[in-house]
N, C-alpha and C positions, 0 to 999 in steps of 0.2 A: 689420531685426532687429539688428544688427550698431549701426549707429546707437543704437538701446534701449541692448543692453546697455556699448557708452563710458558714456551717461550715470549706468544703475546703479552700476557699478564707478568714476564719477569725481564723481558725486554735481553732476554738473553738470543745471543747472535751465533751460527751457525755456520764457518768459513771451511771450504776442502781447500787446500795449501798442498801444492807441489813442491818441497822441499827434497834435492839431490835426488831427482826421480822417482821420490815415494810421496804417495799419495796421505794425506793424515788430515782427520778429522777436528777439528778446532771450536769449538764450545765457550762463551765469555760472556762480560758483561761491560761493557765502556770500554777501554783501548786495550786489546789485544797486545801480549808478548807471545811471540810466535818464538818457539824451538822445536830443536829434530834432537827425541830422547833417543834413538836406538843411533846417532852420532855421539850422545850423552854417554851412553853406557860401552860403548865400541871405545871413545878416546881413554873411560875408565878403567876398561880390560889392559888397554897398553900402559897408562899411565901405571898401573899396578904389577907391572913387570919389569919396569926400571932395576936396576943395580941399585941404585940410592936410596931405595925404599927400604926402612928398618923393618921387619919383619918380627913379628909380636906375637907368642900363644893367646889366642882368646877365652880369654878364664871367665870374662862375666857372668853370673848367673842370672840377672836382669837385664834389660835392656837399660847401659849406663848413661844415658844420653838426657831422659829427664830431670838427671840429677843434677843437671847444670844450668839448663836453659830450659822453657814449655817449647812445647811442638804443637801446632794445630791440631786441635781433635778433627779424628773420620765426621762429625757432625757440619763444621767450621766448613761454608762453602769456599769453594774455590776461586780464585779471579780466573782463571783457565783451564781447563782444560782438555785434553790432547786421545786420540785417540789413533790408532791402528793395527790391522794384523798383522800377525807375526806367527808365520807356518797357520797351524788348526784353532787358534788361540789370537784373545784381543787382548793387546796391550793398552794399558787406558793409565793416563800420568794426569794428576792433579798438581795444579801450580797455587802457591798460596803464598800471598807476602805478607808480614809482621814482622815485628822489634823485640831484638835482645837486647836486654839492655838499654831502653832508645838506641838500638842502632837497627839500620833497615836488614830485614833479611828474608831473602824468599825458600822456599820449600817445598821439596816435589816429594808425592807418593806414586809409585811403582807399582800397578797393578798387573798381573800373569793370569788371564782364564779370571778375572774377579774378584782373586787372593794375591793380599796386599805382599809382594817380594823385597818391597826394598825401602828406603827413603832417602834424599842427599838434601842435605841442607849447608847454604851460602849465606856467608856472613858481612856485608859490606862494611866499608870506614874503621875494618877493627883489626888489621894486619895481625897485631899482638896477643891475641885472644887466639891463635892459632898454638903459637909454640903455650901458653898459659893450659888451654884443653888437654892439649898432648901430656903435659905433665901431672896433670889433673888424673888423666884417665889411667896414664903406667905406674902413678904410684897407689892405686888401688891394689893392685898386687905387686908392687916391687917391683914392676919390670924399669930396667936401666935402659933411660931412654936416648937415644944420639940425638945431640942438639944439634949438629953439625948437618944432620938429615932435614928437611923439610916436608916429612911424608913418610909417618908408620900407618902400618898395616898390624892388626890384631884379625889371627883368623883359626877357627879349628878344622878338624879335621872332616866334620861333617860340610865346610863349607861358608858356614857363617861368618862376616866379617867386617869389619870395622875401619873402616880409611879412613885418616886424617891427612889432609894434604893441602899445603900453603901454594894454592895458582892463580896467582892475582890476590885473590881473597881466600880468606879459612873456608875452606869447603870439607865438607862431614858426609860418606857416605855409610849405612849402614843398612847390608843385605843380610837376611835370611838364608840364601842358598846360592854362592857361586854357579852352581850348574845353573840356573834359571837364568843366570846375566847370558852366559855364554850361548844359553836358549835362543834368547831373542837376537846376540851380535851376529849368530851364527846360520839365523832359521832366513826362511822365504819371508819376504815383507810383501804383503796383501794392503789393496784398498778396503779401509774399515767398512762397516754396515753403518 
């Protein structure tokens, strides 16, 4: 009940979406962007296996990604989003658009079981700002970066790691725990609750 009336009084919409045979739970407020995150994270897994991918120790001891641009705080409601299961576990993806820089850019959190796995952030109108991050972030420790790549990877051995990859637009992924991507590419996909 309680549920009901949030969305009466916040006008927030409620759509199940069949998207490539999976059932996903969609949550917004005024026009809906509809995506399928576990095609999100599946295209990531292969894109991150390419040959042309530079390949980077992950030395950060922060998370270096504030140092550059803000990220929506956990508070900062979302314009969408997304919900479904994945094996015993809900996967729940919040979508949230803002400006670096005035320029437009959206932003998704990656939730596993209700713990935040991951985040990727898209950069639109700013092609250049790709290769500029990438330099930004290997000369923090020295690492000698191939300009001639379009796409380092910084990761350790625990798993954590850092993609930068120019597809279309600079797009920034930054997980917590490889195994947990491969969780959700690899588990049974369930209709949300």
């Amino acid at each position: 009940m309680l549920s009901y009336l949030k969305r009466v009084f916040t006008g927030q919409k409620t759509i199940r979406k069949n998207i490539k045979g999976k059932v996903y739970t969609f949550r917004f407020e005024g026009k809906p962007v509809f995506f399928d995150p576990i095609q999100m994270l599946t295209d990531l897994n292969y894109r991150m296996e390419e040959e042309r991918v530079q390949r980077l120790p992950y030395q950060f001891k922060l998370d270096p990604l504030p140092t550059f641009f803000s990220l929506p705080a956990e508070s900062d409601p979302p314009s969408v989003t997304c919900t479904i299961g994945v094996g015993e576990e809900e996967l729940h993806v919040s979508r949230h658009t803002y400006k670096i820089s005035n320029f437009p850019a959206s932003f998704y959190r990656f939730r596993l079981g209700g713990e935040v796995i991951g985040v990727f952030t898209r950069i639109y109108h700013q092609p250049q700002y790709h290769q500029h991050l990438g330099l930004k972030l290997a000369s923090m420790h020295k690492d000698s970066l191939n300009l001639s790549s379009d796409s380092w990877l910084w990761e350790n051995e625990d798993g954590k790691f850092l993609y930068l990859e120019k597809f279309g637009q600079p797009q920034i992924w930054d997980f917590r725990d490889r195994s947990k991507l491969n969780q959700i590419t690899q588990s049974k996909v369930n209709a949300p609750s």
